[in-house]
C-alpha positions as CSV (number, residue, x, y, z in Angstrom):
1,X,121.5,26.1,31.4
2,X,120.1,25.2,34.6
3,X,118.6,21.7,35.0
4,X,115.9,21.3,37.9
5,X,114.3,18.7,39.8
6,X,111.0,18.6,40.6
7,X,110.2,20.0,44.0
8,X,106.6,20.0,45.6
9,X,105.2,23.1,47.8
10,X,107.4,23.2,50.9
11,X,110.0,20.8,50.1
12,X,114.1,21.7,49.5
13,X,114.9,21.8,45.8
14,X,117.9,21.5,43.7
15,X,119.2,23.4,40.7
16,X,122.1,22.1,39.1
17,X,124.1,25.2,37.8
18,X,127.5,23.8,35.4
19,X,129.0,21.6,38.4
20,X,127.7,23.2,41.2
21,X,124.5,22.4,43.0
22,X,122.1,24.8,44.3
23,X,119.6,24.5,46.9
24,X,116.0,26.1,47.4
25,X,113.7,26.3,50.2
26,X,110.7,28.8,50.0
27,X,109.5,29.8,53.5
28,X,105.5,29.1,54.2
29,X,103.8,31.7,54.0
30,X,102.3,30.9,57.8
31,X,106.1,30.8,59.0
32,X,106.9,34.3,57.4
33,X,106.9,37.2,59.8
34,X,105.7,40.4,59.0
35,X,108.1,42.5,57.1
36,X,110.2,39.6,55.8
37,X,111.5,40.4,52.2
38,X,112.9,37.9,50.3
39,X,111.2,33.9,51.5
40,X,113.0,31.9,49.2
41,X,116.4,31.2,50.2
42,X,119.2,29.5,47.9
43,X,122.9,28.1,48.7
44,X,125.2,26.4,46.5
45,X,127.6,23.5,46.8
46,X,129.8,20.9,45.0
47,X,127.1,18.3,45.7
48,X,123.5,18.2,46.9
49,X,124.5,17.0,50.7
50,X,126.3,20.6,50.6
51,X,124.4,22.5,49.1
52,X,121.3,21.6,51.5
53,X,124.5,21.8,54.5
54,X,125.2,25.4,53.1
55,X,121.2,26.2,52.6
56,X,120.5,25.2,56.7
57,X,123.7,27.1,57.9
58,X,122.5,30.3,56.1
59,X,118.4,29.6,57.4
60,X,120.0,29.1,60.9
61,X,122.8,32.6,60.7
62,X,119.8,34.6,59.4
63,X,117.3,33.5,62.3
64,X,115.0,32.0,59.9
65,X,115.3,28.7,61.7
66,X,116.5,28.1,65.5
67,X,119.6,26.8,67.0
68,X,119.7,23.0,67.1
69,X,117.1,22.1,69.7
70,X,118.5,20.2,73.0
71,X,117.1,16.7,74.4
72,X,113.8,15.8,74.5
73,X,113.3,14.5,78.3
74,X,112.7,10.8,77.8
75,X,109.5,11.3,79.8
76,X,107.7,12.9,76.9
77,X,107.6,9.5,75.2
78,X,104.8,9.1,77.8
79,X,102.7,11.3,76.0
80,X,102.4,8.7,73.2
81,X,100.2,6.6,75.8
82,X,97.7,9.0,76.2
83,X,96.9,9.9,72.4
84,X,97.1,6.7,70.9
85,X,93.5,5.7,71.7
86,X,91.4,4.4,74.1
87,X,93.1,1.1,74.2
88,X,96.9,3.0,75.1
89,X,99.1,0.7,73.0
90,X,101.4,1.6,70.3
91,X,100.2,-0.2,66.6
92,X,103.1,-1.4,65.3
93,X,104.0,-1.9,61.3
94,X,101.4,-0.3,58.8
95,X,97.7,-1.1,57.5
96,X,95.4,-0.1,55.1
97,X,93.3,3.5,55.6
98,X,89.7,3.2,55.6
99,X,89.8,4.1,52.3
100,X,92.8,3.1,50.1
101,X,92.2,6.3,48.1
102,X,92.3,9.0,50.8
103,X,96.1,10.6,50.8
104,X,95.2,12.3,54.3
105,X,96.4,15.7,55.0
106,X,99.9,17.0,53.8
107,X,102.5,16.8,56.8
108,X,103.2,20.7,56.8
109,X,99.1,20.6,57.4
110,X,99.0,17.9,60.1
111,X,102.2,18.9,61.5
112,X,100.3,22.2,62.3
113,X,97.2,20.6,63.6
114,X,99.5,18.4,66.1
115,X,101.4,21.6,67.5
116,X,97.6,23.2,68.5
117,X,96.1,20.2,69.1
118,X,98.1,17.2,70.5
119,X,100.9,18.9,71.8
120,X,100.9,18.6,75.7
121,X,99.8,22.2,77.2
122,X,101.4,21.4,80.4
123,X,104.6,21.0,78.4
124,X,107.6,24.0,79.7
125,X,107.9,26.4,76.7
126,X,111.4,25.0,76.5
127,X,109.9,21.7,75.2
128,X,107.8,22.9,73.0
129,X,110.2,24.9,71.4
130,X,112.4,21.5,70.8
131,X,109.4,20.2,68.6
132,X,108.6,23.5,66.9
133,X,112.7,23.4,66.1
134,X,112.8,19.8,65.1
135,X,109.8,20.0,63.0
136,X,110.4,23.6,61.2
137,X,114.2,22.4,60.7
138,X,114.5,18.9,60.3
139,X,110.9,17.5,59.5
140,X,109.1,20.1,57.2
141,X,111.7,20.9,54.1
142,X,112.2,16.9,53.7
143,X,108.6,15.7,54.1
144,X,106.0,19.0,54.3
145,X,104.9,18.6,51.0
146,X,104.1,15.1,50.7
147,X,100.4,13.7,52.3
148,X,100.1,11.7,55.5
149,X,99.0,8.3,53.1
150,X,102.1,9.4,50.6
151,X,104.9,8.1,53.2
152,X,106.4,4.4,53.2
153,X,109.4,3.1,54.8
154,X,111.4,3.2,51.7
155,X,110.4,7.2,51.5
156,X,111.2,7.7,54.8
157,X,114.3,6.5,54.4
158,X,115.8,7.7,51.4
159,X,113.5,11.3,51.6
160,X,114.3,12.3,54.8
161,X,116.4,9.8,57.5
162,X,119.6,9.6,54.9
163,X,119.7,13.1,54.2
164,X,119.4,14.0,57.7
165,X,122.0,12.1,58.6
166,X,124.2,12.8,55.5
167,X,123.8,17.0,56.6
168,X,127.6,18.3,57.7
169,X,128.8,20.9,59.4
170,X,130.1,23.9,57.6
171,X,132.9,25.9,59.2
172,X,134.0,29.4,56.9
173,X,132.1,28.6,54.4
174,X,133.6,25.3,54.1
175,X,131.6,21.6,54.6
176,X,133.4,19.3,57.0
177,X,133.4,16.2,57.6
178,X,131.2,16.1,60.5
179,X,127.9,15.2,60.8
180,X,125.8,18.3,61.4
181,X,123.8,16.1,63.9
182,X,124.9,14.1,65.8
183,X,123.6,10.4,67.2
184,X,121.8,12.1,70.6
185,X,120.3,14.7,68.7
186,X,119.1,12.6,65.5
187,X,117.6,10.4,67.6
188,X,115.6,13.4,69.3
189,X,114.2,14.4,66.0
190,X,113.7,10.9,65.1
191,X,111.3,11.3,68.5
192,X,109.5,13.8,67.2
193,X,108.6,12.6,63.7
194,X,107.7,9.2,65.7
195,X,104.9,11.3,67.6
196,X,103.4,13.4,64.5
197,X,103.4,10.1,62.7
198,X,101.9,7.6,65.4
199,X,99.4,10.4,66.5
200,X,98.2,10.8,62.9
201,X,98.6,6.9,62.5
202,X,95.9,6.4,65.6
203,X,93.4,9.0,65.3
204,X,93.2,9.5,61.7
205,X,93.5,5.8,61.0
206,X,96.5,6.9,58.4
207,X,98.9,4.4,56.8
208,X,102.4,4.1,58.6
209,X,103.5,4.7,61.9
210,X,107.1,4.9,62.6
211,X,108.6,2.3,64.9
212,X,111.6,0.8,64.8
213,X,111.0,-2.1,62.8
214,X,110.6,0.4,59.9
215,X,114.1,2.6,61.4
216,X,116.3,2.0,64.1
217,X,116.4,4.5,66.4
218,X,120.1,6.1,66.4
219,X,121.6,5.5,70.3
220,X,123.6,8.0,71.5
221,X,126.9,6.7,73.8
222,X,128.5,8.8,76.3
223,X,131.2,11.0,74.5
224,X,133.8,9.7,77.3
225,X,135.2,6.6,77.9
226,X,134.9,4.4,81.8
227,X,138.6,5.3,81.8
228,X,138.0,8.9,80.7
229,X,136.0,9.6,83.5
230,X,138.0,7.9,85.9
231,X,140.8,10.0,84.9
232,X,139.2,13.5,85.6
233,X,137.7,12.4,88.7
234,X,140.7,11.6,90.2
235,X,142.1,15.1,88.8
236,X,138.8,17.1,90.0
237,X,138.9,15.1,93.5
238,X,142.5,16.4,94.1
239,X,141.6,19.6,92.3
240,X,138.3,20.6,94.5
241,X,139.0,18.0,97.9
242,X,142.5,17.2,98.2
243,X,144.1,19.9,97.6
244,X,141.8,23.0,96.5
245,X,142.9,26.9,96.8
246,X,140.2,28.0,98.5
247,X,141.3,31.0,98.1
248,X,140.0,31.6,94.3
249,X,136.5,32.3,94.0
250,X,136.2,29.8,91.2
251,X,136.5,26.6,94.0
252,X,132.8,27.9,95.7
253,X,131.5,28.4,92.3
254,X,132.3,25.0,90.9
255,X,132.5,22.7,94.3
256,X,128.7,22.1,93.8
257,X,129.4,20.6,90.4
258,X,130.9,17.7,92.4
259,X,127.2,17.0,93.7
260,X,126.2,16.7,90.3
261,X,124.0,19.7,90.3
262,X,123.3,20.3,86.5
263,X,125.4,23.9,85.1
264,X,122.0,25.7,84.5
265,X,120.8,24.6,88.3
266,X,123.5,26.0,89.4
267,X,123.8,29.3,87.8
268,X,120.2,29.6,89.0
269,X,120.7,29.3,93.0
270,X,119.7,32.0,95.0
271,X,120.9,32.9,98.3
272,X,118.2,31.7,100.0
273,X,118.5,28.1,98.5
274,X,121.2,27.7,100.6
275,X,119.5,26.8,103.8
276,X,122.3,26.3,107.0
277,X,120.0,25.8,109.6
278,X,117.5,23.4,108.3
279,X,116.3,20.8,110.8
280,X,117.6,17.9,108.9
281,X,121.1,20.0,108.5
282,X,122.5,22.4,106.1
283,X,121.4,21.7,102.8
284,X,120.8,23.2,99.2
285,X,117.2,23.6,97.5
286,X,117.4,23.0,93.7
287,X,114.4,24.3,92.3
288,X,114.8,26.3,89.5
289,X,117.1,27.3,86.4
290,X,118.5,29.7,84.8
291,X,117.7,29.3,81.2
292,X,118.0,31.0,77.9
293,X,115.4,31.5,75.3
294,X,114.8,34.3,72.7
295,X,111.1,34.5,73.3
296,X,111.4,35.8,76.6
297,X,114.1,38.1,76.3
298,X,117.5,36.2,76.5
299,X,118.4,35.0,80.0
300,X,115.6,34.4,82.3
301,X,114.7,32.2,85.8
302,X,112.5,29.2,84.4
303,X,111.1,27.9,87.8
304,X,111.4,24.1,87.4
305,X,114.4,21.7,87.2
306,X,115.0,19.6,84.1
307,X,113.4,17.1,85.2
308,X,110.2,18.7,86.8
309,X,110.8,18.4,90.3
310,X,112.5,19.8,93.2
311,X,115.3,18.2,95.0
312,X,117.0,18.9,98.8
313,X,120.7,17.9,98.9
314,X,122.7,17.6,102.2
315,X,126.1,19.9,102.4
316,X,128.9,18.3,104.3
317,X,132.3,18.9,104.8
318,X,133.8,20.6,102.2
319,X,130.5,21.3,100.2
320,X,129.3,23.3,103.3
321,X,132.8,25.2,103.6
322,X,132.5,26.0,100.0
323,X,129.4,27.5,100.4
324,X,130.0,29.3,103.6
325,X,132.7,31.2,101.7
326,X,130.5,31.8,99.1
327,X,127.8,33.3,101.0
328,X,130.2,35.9,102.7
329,X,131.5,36.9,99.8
330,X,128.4,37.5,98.4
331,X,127.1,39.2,101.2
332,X,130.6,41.6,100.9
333,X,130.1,41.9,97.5
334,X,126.4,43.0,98.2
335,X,127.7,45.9,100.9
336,X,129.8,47.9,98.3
337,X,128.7,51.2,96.8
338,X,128.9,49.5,93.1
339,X,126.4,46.7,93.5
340,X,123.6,47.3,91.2
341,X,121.9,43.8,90.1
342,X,119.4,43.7,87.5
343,X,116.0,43.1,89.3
344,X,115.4,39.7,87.5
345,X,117.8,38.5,89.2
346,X,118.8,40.2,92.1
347,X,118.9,37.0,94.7
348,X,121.1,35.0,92.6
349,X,123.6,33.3,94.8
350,X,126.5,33.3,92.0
351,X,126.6,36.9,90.1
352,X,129.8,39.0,89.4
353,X,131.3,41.6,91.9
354,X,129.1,44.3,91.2
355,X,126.0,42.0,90.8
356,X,126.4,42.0,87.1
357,X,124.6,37.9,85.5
358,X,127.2,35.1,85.5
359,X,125.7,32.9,82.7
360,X,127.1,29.9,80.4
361,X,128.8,32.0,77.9
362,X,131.0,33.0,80.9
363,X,131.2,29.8,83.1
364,X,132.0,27.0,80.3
365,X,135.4,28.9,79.1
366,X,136.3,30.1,83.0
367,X,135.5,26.0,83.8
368,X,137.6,24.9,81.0
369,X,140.4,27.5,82.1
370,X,140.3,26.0,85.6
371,X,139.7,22.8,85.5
372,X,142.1,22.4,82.3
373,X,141.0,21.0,78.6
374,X,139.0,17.8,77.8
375,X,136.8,18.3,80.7
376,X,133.4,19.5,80.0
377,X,131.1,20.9,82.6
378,X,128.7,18.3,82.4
379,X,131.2,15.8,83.0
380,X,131.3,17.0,86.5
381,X,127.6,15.1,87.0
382,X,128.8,11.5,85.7
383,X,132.0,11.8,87.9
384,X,129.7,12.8,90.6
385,X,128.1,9.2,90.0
386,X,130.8,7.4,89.4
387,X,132.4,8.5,92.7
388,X,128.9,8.1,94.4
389,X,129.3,4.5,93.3
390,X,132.5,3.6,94.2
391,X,131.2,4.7,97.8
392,X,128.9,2.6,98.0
393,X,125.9,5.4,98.0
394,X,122.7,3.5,96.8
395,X,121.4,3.9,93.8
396,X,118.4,5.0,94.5
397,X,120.1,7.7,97.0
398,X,122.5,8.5,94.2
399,X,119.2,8.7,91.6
400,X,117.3,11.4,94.4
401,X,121.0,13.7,94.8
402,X,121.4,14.1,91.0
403,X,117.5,14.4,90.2
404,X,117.8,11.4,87.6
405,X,114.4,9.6,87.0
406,X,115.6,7.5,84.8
407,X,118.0,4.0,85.3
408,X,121.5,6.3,83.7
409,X,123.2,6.2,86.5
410,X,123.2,2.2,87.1
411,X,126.2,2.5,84.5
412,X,127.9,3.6,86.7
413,X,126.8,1.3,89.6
414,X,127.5,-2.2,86.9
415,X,131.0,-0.6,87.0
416,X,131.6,-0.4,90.9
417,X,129.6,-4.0,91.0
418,X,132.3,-5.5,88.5
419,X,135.3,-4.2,90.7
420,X,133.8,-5.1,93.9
421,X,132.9,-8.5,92.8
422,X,136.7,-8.7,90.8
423,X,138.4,-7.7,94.6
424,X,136.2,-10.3,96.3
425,X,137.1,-13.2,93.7
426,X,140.7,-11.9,93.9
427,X,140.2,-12.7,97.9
428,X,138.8,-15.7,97.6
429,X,141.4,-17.4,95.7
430,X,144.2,-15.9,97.5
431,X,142.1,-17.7,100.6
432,X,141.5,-20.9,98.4
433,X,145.3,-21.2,97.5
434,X,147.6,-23.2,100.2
435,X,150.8,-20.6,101.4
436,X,153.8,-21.1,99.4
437,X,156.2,-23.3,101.2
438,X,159.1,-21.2,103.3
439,X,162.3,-22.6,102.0
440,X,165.5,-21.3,103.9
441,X,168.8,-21.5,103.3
442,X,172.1,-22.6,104.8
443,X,174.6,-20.2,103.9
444,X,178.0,-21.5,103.0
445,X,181.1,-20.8,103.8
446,X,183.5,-20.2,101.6
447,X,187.2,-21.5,102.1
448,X,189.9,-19.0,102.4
């Protein structure tokens, strides 16, 4: 006989069914699409962490729920400034409503209100569709069903932080180990629970807001070690500078990585970024991106950078020879009788002979072919900074080449302080210390 637990409208139930577990999330009805047969979804595991692992894998193979979401651009915590009130400070801690008996509006209500209301219009659609994600996946089966003036610390905590964070991955039907988010991405939904909850907390004067005296915000660390990245940017320096085969078309197509020019900045240049006879110099134009999202049709040119604005960046030396050769061969490429781009994207600099898309899905494994394993792409813009650093480039010239608005890259200038200061200590106590005395020696003779 199966034994249930209660489960409130919206929330993820469990069924206990002899020793297995079984978990059930109906869909709201506003969230259904039309023609969608069966809205309540079930999955089964050996304890309730997998069974609500299994339930999330099946919601995200059948497209009921997206693919995790990507950062949240620290900038959007910004937002919190404007809708806090008229005074633009975060409240800390919790108080009393107006009146101790008004619940407020259930979360799956308010959460709704926030997305038409509150949310930022001039947000990219990308962004937007990192809240919708973390709130339809993440936010909504833990916490939709309870009221605004229902949630505590203690609730939080054991309703919805633990159990996002006990979630694991499942591979072949199988739970792993691993947590099924990780620290960088917790702490983005963390983000977004902190907005619905502090907006609601300042205009509807409701009970908690989430700061971090209530939960610590997860920080994410880099996934590689100072020595890690050490180590592949000496292999990519010899790889790309010291001793590149310019002959493969792959060095053109990856020596701008080595200016830390992000993957999807890349793969969204267009011939005409690449200016040779600009007044200042040659130079490349990062404007755009190319992007992926369902909504508009898979692949598509979103016409911003990541971080909202456009950036010049000089081409020297090699940089420049790299993309000389890749303009010719683009322009051969271009001449034969097979070249038939789609329109969209046409005036890409980097597309396959016969002017088919060169996306991700192609680039990371051709990358991780070239370059060999344990290097990701995005690597290639921290060496970029660490080897910016360890010239001495500025920091804030270093900042304005990889489009960083925010202090990241001073990691890597603390590291090139502590070896520069380390060689100039080293210096001045070889100067401090007197020479070592010259002792010579008589050589004897030794009798016959």
């Amino acid at each position: 006989m199966a034994v249930k637990k209660r489960r409130s409208k919206g929330g993820i139930g469990i069924t206990t069914r002899g020793d297995k577990y079984e978990a059930t999330y109906t869909i709201p009805k506003s969230q259904r699409v039309p023609g969608m047969g069966h809205f309540v979804k079930t999955a089964r595991g050996d304890s309730e962490v997998e069974a609500i692992a299994a339930l999330i894998d099946k919601l995200r193979r059948e497209n009921t729920v997206p693919d995790l979401p990507g950062a949240v651009p620290a900038s959007q915590e910004k937002q919190l400034r404007r809708w806090l009130g008229p005074d633009g400070e975060d409240i800390k801690g919790t108080r009393d409503p107006d009146d101790k008996n008004y619940l407020g509006p259930l979360v799956s209500d308010w959460t709704e209100e926030w997305l038409t209301r509150w949310m930022d219009e001039d947000l990219q659609e990308s962004s937007k569709d990192i809240y919708r994600g973390h709130i339809k996946t993440y936010i909504l089966p833990y916490l939709g069903h309870y009221h605004l003036n229902e949630l505590s610390a203690n609730l939080l905590l054991d309703k919805w932080w633990r159990p996002i964070g006990a979630l694991r991955k499942v591979k072949n039907g199988v739970v792993t180990d691993q947590p099924y988010l990780g620290a960088s991405a917790k702490a983005n939904v963390y983000k977004t629970l902190r907005l619905l909850i502090t907006t609601a907390h300042a205009k509807h004067r409701t009970r908690v807001a989430l700061t971090e005296t209530l939960i610590r915000k997860p920080v994410p660390t880099r996934p590689e070690t100072q020595r890690q990245v050490e180590t592949a940017a000496q292999h990519l320096q010899e790889l790309f500078m010291d001793n590149p085969n310019k002959e493969d078309p792959k060095w053109s197509l990856w020596m701008p990585s080595l200016l830390g020019i992000r993957i999807s900045e890349r793969l969204g240049l267009e011939v005409d970024d690449i200016d040779l006879n600009a007044d200042a110099g040659p130079c490349i134009y990062i404007h755009q991106q190319l992007d992926y999202r369902k909504a508009d049709g898979g692949w598509y040119i979103k016409d911003t950078t990541k971080n909202g604005e456009p950036r010049a960046i000089p081409l020297i030396g090699l940089f420049l020879e790299a993309m000389e050769v890749r303009l010719a061969m683009r322009e051969e490429w271009a001449s034969r009788p097979d070249w038939n781009p789609d329109e969209k994207f046409k005036n890409l600099l980097f597309l396959e002979p016969g002017g088919k898309l060169w996306t991700r899905r192609q680039d990371n494994p051709a990358w991780k072919k070239y370059v060999g394993p344990g290097i990701r792409g995005h690597l290639a813009r921290h060496i970029t900074g660490h080897m910016l650093a360890h010239q001495g480039v500025p920091l804030e010239t270093a900042m304005g080449l990889l489009g960083h608005k925010s202090e990241a890259m001073a990691h890597y200038y603390r590291v090139a302080s502590l070896i520069s200061m380390r060689r100039d200590m080293e210096e001045g106590e070889a100067r401090r210390r007197p020479p070592a005395p010259v002792i010579s020696f008589t050589p004897v003779k030794r009798r016959a």
